[in-house]
C-alpha positions as CSV (number, residue, x, y, z in Angstrom):
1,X,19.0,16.2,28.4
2,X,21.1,13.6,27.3
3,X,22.3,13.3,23.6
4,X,20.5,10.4,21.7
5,X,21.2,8.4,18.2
6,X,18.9,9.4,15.6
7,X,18.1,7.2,12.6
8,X,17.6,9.2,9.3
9,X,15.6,6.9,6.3
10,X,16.0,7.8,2.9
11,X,19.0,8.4,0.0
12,X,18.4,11.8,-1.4
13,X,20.1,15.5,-0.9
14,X,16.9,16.1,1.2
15,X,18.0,13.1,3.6
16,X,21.9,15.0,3.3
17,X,20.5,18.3,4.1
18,X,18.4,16.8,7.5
19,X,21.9,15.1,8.6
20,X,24.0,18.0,8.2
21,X,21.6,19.9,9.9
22,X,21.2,17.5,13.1
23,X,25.1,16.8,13.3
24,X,25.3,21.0,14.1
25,X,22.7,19.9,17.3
26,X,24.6,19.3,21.0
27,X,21.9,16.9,21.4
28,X,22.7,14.5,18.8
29,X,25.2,11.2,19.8
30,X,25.5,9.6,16.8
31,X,23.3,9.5,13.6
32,X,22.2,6.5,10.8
33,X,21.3,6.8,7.5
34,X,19.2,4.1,6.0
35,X,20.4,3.4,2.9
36,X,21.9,7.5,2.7
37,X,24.6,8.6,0.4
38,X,28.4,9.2,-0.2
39,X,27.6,12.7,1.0
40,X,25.8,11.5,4.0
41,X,28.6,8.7,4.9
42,X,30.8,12.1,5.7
43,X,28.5,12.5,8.9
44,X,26.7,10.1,9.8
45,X,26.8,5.7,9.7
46,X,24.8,4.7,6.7
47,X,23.0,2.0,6.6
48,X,22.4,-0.4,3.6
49,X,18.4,-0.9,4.2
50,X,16.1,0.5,1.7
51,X,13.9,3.1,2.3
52,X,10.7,1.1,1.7
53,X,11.8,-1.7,3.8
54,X,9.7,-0.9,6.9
55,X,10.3,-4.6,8.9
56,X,14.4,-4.2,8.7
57,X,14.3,-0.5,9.6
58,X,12.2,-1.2,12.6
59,X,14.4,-4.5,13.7
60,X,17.0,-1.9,13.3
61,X,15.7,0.5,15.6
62,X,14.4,-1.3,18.1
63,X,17.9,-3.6,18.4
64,X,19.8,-0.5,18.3
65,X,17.7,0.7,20.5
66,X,17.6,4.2,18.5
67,X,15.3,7.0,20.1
68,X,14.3,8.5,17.6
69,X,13.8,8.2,14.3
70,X,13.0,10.3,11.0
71,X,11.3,10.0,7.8
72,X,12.6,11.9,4.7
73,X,10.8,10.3,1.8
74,X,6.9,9.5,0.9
75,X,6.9,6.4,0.2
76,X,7.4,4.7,3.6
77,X,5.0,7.2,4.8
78,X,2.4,5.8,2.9
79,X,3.3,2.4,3.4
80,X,3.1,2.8,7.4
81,X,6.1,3.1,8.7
82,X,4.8,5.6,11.4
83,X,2.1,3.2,12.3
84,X,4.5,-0.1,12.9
85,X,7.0,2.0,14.6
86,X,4.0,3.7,17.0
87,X,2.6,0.2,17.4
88,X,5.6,-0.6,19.5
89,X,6.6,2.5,21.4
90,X,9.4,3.2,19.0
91,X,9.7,7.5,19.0
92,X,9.1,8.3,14.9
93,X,8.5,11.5,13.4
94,X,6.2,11.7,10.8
95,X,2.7,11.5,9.3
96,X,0.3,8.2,10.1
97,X,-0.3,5.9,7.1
98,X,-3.8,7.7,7.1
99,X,-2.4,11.3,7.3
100,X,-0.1,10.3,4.6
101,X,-3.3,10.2,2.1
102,X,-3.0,14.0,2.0
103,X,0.4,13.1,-0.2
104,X,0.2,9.0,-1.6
105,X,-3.8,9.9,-3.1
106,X,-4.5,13.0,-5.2
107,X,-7.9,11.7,-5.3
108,X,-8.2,11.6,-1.2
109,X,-6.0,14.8,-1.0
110,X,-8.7,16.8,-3.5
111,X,-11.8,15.6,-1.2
112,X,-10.4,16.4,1.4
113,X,-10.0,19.8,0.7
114,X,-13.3,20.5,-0.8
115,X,-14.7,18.9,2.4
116,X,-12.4,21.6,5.0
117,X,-13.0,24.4,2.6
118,X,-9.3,24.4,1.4
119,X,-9.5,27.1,-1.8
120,X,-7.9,24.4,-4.8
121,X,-8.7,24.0,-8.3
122,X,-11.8,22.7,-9.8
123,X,-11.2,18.9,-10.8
124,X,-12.7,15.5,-11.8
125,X,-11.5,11.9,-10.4
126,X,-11.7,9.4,-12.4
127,X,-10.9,5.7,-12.7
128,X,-12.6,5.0,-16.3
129,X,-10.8,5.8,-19.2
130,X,-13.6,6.6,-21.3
131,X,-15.2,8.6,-18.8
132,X,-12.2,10.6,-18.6
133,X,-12.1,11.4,-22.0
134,X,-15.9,12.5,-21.7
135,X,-15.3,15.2,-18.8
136,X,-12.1,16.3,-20.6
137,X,-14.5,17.1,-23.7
138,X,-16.7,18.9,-22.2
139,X,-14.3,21.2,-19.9
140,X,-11.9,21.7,-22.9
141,X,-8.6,23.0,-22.1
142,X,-5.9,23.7,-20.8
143,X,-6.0,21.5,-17.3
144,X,-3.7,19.7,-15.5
145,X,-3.8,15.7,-15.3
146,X,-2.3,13.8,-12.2
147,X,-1.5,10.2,-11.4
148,X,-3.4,10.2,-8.1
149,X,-0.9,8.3,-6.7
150,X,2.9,8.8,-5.5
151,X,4.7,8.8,-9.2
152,X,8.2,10.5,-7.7
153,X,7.1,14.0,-8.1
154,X,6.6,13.0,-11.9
155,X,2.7,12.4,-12.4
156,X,1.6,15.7,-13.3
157,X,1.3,16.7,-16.6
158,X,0.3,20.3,-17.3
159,X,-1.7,20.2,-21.0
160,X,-2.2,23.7,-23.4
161,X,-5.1,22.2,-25.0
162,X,-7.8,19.2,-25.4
163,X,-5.3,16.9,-27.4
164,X,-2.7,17.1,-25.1
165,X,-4.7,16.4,-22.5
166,X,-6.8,13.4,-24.5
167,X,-2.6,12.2,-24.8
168,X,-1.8,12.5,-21.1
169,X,-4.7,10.6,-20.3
170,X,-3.3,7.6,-22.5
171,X,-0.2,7.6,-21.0
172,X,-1.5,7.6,-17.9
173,X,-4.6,5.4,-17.9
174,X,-3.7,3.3,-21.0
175,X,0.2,2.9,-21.4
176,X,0.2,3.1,-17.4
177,X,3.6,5.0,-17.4
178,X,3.7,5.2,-13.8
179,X,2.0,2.6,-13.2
180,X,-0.5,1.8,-10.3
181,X,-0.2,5.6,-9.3
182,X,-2.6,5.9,-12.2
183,X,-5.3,3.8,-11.3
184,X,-7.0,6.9,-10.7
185,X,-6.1,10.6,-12.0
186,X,-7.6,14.0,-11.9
187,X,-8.3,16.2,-14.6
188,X,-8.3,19.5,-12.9
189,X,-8.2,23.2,-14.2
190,X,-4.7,24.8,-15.2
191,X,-4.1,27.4,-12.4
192,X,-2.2,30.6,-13.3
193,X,0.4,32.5,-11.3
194,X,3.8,32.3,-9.3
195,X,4.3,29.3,-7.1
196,X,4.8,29.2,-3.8
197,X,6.1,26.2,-1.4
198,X,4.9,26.6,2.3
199,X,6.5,23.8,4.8
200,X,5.2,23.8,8.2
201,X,6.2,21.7,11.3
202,X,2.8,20.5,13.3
203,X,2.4,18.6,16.5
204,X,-0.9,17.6,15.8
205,X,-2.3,21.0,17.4
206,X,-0.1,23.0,16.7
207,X,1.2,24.3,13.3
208,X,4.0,26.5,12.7
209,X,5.3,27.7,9.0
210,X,8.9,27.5,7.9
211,X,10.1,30.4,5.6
212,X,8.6,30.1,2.0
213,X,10.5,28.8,-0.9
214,X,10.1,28.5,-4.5
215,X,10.6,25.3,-6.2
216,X,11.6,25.2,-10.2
217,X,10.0,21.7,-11.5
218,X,10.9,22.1,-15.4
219,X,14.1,20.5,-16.3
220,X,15.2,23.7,-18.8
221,X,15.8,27.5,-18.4
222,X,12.9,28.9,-18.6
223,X,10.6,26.9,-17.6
224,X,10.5,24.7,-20.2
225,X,10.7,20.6,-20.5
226,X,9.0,18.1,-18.4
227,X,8.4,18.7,-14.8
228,X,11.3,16.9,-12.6
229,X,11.3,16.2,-9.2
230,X,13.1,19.8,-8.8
231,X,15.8,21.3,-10.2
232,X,16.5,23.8,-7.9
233,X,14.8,26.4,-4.8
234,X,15.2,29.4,-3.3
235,X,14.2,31.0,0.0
236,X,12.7,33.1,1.6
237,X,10.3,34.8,-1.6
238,X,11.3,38.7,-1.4
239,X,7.9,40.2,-2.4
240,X,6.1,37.4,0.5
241,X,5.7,39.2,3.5
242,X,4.9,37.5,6.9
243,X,1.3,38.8,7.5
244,X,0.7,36.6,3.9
245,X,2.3,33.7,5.6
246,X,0.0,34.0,8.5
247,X,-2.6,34.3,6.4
248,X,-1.7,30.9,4.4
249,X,-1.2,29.6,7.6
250,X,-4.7,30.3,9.0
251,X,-6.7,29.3,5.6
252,X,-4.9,26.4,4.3
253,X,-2.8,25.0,7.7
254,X,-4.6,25.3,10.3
255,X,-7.3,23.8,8.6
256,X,-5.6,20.6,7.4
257,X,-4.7,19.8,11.7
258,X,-8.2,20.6,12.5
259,X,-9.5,18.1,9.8
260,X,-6.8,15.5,10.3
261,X,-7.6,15.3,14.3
262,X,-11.4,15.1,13.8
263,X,-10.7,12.3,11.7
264,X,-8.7,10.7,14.1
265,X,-5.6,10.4,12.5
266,X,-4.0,14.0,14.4
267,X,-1.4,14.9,12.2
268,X,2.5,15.4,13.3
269,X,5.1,15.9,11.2
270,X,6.0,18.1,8.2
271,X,3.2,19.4,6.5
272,X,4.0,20.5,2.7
273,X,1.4,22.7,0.9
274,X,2.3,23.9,-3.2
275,X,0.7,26.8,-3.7
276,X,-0.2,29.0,-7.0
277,X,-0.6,32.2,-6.4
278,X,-3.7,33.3,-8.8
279,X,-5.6,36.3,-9.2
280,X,-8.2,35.2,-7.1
281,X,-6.2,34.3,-4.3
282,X,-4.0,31.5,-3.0
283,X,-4.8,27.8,-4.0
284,X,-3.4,24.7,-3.4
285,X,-1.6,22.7,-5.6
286,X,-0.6,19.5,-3.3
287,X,0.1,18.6,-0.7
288,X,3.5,16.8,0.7
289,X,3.9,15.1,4.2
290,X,7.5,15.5,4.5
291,X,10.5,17.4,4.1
292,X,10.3,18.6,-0.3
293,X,13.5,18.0,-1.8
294,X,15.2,20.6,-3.2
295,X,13.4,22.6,-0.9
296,X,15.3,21.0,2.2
297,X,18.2,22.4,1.0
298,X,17.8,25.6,1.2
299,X,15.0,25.9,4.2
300,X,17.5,24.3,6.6
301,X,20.5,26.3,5.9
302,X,18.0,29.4,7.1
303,X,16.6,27.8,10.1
304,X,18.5,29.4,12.7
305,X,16.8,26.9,15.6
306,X,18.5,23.4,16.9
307,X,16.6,20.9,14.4
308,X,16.5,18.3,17.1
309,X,15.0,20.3,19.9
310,X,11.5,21.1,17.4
311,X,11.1,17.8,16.2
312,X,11.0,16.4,20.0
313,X,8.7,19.1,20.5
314,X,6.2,17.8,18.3
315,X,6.3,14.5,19.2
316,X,5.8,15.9,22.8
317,X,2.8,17.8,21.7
318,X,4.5,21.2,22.8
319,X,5.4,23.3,19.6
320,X,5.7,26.6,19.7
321,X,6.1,29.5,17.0
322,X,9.5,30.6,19.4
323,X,10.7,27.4,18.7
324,X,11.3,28.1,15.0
325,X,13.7,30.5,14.0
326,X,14.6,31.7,11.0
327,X,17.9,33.4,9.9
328,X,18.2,36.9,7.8
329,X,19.5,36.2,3.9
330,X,18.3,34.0,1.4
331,X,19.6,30.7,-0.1
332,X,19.7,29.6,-3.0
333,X,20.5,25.4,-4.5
334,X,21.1,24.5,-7.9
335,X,20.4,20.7,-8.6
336,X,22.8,18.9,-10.8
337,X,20.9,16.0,-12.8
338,X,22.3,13.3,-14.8
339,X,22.1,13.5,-18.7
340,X,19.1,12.3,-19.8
341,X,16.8,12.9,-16.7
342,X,14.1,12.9,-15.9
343,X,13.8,10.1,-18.6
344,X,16.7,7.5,-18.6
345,X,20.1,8.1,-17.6
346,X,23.0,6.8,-17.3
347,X,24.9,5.6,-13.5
348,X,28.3,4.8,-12.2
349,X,29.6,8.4,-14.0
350,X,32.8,9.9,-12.3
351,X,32.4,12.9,-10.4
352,X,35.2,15.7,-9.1
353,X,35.3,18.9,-8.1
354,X,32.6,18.5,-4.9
355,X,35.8,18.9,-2.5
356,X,36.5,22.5,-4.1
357,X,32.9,23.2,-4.5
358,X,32.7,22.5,-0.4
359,X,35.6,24.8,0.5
360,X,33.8,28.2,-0.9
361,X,32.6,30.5,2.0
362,X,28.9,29.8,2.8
363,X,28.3,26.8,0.5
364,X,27.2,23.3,1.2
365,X,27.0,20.4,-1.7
366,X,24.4,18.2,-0.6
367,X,24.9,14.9,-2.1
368,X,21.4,13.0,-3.9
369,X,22.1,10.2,-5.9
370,X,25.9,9.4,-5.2
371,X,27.9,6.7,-4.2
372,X,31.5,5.8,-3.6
373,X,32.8,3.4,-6.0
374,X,36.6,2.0,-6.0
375,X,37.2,5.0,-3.7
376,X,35.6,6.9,-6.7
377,X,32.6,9.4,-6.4
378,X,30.4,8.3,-8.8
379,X,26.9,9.3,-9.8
380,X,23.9,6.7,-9.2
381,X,20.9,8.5,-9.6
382,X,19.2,11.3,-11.8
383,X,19.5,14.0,-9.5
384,X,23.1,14.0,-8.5
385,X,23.8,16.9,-6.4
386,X,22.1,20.2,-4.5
387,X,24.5,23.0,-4.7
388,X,23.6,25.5,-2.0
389,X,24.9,28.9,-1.2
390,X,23.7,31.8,0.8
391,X,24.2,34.8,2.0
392,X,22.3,38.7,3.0
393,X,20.9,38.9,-0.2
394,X,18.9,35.9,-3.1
395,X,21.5,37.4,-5.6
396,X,24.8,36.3,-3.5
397,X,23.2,33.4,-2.4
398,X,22.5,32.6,-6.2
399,X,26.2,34.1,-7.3
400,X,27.8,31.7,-4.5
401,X,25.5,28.6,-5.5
402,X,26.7,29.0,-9.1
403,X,30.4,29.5,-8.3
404,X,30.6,26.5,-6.6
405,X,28.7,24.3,-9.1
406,X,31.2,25.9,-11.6
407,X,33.8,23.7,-9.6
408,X,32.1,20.7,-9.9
409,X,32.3,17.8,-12.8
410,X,30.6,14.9,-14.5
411,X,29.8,13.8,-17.9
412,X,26.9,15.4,-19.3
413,X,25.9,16.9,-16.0
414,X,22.9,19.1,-16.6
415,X,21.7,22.2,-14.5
416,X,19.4,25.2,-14.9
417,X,20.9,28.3,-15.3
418,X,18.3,31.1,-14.2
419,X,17.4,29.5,-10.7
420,X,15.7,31.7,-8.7
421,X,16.1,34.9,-11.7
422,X,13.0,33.6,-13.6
423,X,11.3,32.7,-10.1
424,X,11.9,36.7,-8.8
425,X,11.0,38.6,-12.4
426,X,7.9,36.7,-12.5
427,X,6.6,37.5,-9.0
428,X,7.8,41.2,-9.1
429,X,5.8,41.7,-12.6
430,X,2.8,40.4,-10.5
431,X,3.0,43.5,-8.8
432,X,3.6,41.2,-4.9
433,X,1.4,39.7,-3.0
């Protein structure tokens, strides 16, 4: 097979980590980034069209006659990129605007699970404030209330109580912080146990898991603060073993393709389920239709398998559970965040230290919101960077994740210390799964 140019969309350490992992493929030419980063200028051509843009990225393709090209972040999902791309023969990989739902609408995502028989949490959808506030009262607390809507892995707020959750429900419905992503939200009930993030690759027949990971949402040690879009990941979970993943795989996977094609839309791409662990058995969280970020960085560093050669695969309808390979280890990725975030921060803030950071054995710094300015590296979004390391063991891959984010500098840059130690205490005192 020939080699081909690929065209990446998106600007975040997840779009970095996809990039480095298809310039390692023999059957890649040359690779775009639309808009990318200063990290992902190192490999590939970036591109300065915005993500969301869906009428340059296709004018793009289709003049540069790219054959293939792949979707890192939700919200040209949901906007149909797949569909105008499709609609004129132009080789995409990712989710249809309709099989998107599962991620852009809570509210869709949530009937659609009741109506496969998808084990979730007990919830309410609501567009009415008042009538909000009337389920709330009489299911008490504490419950979780979502934008239904894509809010940038920010529209979930987890309430103790009645009066925090009355308060989310303002902010959401009534002071519209995220906006239209809370013209409707679900009250739904507060789910206890140790989370677990499943990523699958699917053909639209086909599904076949990745290794599992464990995202850390809470900007502060502990799990403290309010959720981010992730402040770090590890991978694989040591107490998670296979047979479970098969078993996820059969009662919450499978079932998603089977539902998806019978509705017309069959579903190819990556398929993202969040799982809580409870005591009466795995449920689902969300669901995601791409690639999570941090969880990118530290899945693809363990995938053993030519990226390339299983995302043609699914587009040819021919996946198969050989295909994906995982490596032994673990990894670990620490994310670096601007001061301030996930409320405001500040941009354009020197960075150093990401060339020594780079040079430590089995590390990668996976650039997020960077750019070059004035042949400076300079921050320019609230996640800054995803430090990865790995290694035969979670507790070198964390030692060698940390040693290199040790090396690395910027005002006020923020990072949790206990990735991945707070994760692993938590699940061994479950007593495994």
């Amino acid at each position: 097979m020939k080699k081909i140019k690929v065209l990446v969309v998106g600007s975040g350490g997840r779009e970095h980590a996809l990039v480095w992992k298809l310039a390692q493929s023999h059957l890649v030419d040359e690779i775009f980034v639309a808009p990318g980063n200063a990290g992902t200028a190192e490999l590939a051509t970036n591109i300065p069209i915005a993500a969301a843009d869906l009428s340059a990225l296709f004018h793009f393709a289709r003049n540069n006659k790219i054959p293939l090209t792949i979707v890192g972040p939700e919200d040209p999902l949901a906007l149909g990129i797949v569909d105008l791309f499709q609609a004129e023969r132009l080789p995409i990989f990712g989710p249809s605007r309709m099989a998107a739902q599962l991620e852009a609408s809570k509210a869709f995502s949530k009937q659609f699970m009741q109506e496969v028989g998808i084990p979730t949490a007990r919830f309410g959808t609501f567009t009415d404030y008042k009538a909000a506030l009337a389920y709330l009262a009489q299911v008490g607390g504490p419950v979780v209330v979502k934008a239904s809507g894509l809010a940038a892995g920010k529209g979930v707020i987890v309430c103790e109580d009645e009066t925090a959750a009355a308060a989310a429900l303002h902010q959401i419905m009534q002071e519209r912080a995220f906006g239209a992503a809370g013209d409707k939200v679900i009250i739904e009930e507060r789910l206890t146990g140790p989370e677990l993030s499943l990523l699958a690759f699917s053909d639209g027949q086909t599904v076949v898991p990745m290794l599992p990971a464990r995202d850390h949402k809470r900007v502060y040690d502990g799990d403290q603060g309010p959720n981010t879009g992730g402040m770090g990941a590890f991978a694989p979970l040591p107490d998670i073993e296979p047979t479970f993943i098969e078993n996820i795989a059969q009662s919450v996977l499978n079932p998603v393709v089977r539902g998806m094609a019978e509705l017309g839309t069959p579903y190819v791409g990556v398929l993202y389920a969040g799982l809580m662990l409870t005591p009466d058995g795995p449920k689902v969280l969300e669901f995601n239709c791409r690639f999570g970020d941090p969880e990118t960085q530290v899945i693809l560093p363990m995938l053993e398998s030519d990226l390339l050669t299983i995302i043609l695969a699914c587009l040819d309808r021919r996946l198969t559970p050989e295909m994906v390979r995982p490596r032994s280890g673990a990894c670990a990725t620490v994310v670096m965040a601007a001061p301030g975030y996930p409320g405001p921060y500040p941009k354009g803030l020197p960075i150093s230290g990401t060339e020594a950071a780079a040079a430590l054995p089995h590390t990668q710094v996976f650039h997020a919101g960077t750019r070059v300015e004035d042949g400076v590296l300079v921050s320019s979004g609230g996640r800054v960077l995803s430090v990865s390391g790995w290694g035969d063991t979670l507790d070198l891959a964390l030692a060698r994740a940390y040693a290199a984010v040790q090396q690395i500098q910027f005002d006020g840059a923020h990072y949790r210390g206990d990735i991945g130690r707070v994760a692993m205490s938590k699940l061994l005192g479950s007593g495994g799964f």
